[in-house]
Each structure stands twice: as C-alpha cells, then as structure tokens.
N, C-alpha and C positions, 0 to 999 in steps of 0.2 A: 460165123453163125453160132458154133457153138458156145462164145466168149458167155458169161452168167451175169456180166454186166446188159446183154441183148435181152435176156429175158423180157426184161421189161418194156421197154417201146413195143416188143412182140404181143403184150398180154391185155396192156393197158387200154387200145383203142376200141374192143368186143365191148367189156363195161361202159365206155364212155357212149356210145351209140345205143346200147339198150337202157342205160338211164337218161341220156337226155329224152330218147323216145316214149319211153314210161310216163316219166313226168308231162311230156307234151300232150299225151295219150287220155291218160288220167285226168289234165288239166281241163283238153277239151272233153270229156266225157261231163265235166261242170254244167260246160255252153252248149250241151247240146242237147237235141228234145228228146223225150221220153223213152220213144223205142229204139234211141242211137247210144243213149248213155250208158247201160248195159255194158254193148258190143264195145264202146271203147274203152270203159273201163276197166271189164276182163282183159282184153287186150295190153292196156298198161299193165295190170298186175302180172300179166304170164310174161312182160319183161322188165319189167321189176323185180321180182324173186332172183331169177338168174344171173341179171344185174349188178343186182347186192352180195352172190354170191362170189362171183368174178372179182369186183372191186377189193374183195382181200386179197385174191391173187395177184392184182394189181400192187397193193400195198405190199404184199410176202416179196414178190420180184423186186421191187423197187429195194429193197430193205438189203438184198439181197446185191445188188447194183451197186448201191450206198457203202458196202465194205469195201468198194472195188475202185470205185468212181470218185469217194469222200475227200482221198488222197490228193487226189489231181484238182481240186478244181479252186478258181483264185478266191472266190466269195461263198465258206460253205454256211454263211449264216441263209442262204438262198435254198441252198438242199433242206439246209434243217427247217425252215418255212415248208418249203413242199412237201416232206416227210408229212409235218402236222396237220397241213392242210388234208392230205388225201388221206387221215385217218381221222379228223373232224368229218370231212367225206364219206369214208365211209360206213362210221358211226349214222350218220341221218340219213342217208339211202338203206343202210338196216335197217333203223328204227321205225322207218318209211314202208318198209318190206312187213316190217313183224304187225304195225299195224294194220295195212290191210290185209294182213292172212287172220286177225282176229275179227276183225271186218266179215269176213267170208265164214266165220263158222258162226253159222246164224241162233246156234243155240245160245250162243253166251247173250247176243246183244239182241232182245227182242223191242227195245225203246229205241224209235227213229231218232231220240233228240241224242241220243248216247252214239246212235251209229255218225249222224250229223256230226258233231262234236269230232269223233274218233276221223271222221273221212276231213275236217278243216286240219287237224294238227297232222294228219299225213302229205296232205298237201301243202301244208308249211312245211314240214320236213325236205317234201320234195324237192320246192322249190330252192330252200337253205342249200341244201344240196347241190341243187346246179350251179348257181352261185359260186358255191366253195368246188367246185369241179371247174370252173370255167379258172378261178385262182388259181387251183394247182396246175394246170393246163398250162395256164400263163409262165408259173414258174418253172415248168419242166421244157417251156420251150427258151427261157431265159438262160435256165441250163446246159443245153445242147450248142445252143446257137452263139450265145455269149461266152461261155466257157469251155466249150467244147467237151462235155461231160459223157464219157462211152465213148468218143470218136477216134476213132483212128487216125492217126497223124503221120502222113507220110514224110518221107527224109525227105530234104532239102532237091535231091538229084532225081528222086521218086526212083531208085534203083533197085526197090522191090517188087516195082511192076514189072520187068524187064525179063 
C-alpha cells in the first residue's frame, strides 16, 4: 500500500471520471433547450476545474511511479508514450478549464460571437482531451497487464503468503 509506485493507479481514476463527465456534461448542455443548458453546463464546469486539477496529480504520481517502474518493464518506449500522452492530456483538460473560467467572468466577454467562438474551442479541447485520455488509458492498461508494470510478482512456491 504504501509502495510510491501505488500512488498512481490510486489517484489517476477521480480525474478520469470527472473529465470524462465534464465533457459529456458540457457536451450535452449543446443539445439541450434553453432552460437545461445552464444546469448542465454549470454542472460540467464545477467538474471540470477540479478535474484539471487532479489530472496533474495524476501526471506528478505517475512521474513519480516511472522512477520505480521504468526499470522493469520490457518495452519502455510504451511508458514513454503514456508519459506524453497524459501530459498532452492534461495540457487540453487545462486549457479546457481556463477557458471556461474566462467564459464565466462575464465582464471580459460581453460579444456572444467571442463567447460562441470561446465555448466551440473549449469543447474541442474537450473533446481532444478525452480522446487522448482514452490513449493514455489504453497504454497504462498495456502497461500493467502486458508488462506487469507496479505488480508484484510472487515467487515461484508463493512462500511469502504462507
């Protein structure tokens, strides 16, 4: 439990649940009428910000894993993809975050077509985003499960259970 290689798998899945639900959240606040698009869009945003925040601690842990983990594993051109990936990640879940918190301070953007504009490149962000989270997903379970990356390997007679 306490190994610093655990950190990670522990930290990583809170972000991944509040930004895929963000962006779904967000996404449907698009397709929805009037008096709905509000509520979900607030909604997205108040799990989006702490989303974006976590998702570094996802990357800090990870990074942190990676000094532990790099050693052991047969193909680290795989880690070094996943590295990148969940820092292209979360690079555009920020970017995503920062724009709608400028979004929301209604002094700056009083021109719908600025706020328009501003709310389509966040939800490309978003989207880029989930995307590149479903990749790094991909590669940290290729990690685990193909390389056995953090796992513990019992002896041959399993004499440690005993």
């Amino acid at each position: 439990m306490w190994r610093t290689e655990l950190w990670h798998p522990l930290s990583v899945h809170f972000p991944i649940a509040l930004l895929i639900f963000a962006t779904l959240f967000i996404l449907a606040s698009y397709l929805m009428p009037s008096r709905w698009k509000d509520k979900f869009s607030t909604t997205g945003f108040f799990m989006l910000v702490p989303g974006a925040i976590l998702v570094w601690w996802a990357v800090y842990s990870g990074t942190l894993a990676d000094n532990i983990v790099g050693r052991h594993v047969c193909d680290p051109t795989v880690l070094e993809d996943h590295e990148r990936f969940a820092y292209i990640t979360a690079w555009l879940f920020s970017l995503a975050a920062l724009i709608e918190i400028a979004i929301r301070v209604k002094s700056l953007f009083k021109s719908d077509k600025i706020k328009r504009y501003l709310l389509t490149i966040s939800l490309i962000f978003l989207l880029a985003g989930s995307v590149s989270m479903s990749y790094v997903g991909h590669l940290g379970a290729k990690l685990v499960y193909q390389q056995a990356a953090g796992v513990h390997q019992p002896s041959e007679d399993c004499a440690e259970f005993e």
